[in-house]
C-alpha angles and dihedrals in degrees: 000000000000129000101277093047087051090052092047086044089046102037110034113016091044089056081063077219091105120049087194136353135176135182124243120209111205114199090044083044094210133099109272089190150336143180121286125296088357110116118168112200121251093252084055092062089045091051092055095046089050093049093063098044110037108357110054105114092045089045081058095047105041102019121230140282108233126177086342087304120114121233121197107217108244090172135358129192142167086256106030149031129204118188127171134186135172086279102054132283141282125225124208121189127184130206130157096275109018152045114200112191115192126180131215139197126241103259085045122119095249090186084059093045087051088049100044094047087043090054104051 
């Protein structure tokens, strides 16, 4: 386990707040690390990194496709994304460098899931 997976094991599933997560980087565009079992395809990355630079206001309006599940936008930002279907809801968070994409179960608190990925 290197370094990044340690800090989204430690920081976000611990919290028991984040089911997966997994760190974009965006000039690479490919995923540097992410928890464990939780792979997330090459176009998703792409997706992800598209949704922030060219598809924003459609990602609002008509959700997101992640990992072949639906998620229907609650709020979009230049800096986050927050989706959410029957199953539970995604987080995407942008910075200059990076996208990191975490995952929670229905049940789950989404608003301490927001602010945990957020934080980190």
């Amino acid at each position: 386990m290197n370094e990044l997976q340690a800090l989204l094991n430690d920081c976000l599933v611990r919290t028991k707040h984040v089911e997966n997560a997994a760190l974009i980087n965006i000039d690479e565009r490919k995923v540097c690390a992410s928890t464990f079992g939780f792979n997330v395809p090459e176009e998703n990355a792409l997706n992800l990194i598209y949704a922030f630079y060219k598809n924003l206001v459609q990602v609002r309006r008509e959700g997101l496709y992640f990992k072949e599940k639906y998620y229907k936008c609650v709020r979009a930002d230049e800096h986050s994304i927050y989706l959410h279907n029957p199953d539970g809801g995604l987080i995407v968070v942008k910075t200059k460098t990076f996208i990191l994409v975490a995952t929670y179960k229905a049940g789950m608190y989404p608003s301490v899931c927001v602010e945990a990925v957020e934080k980190l």
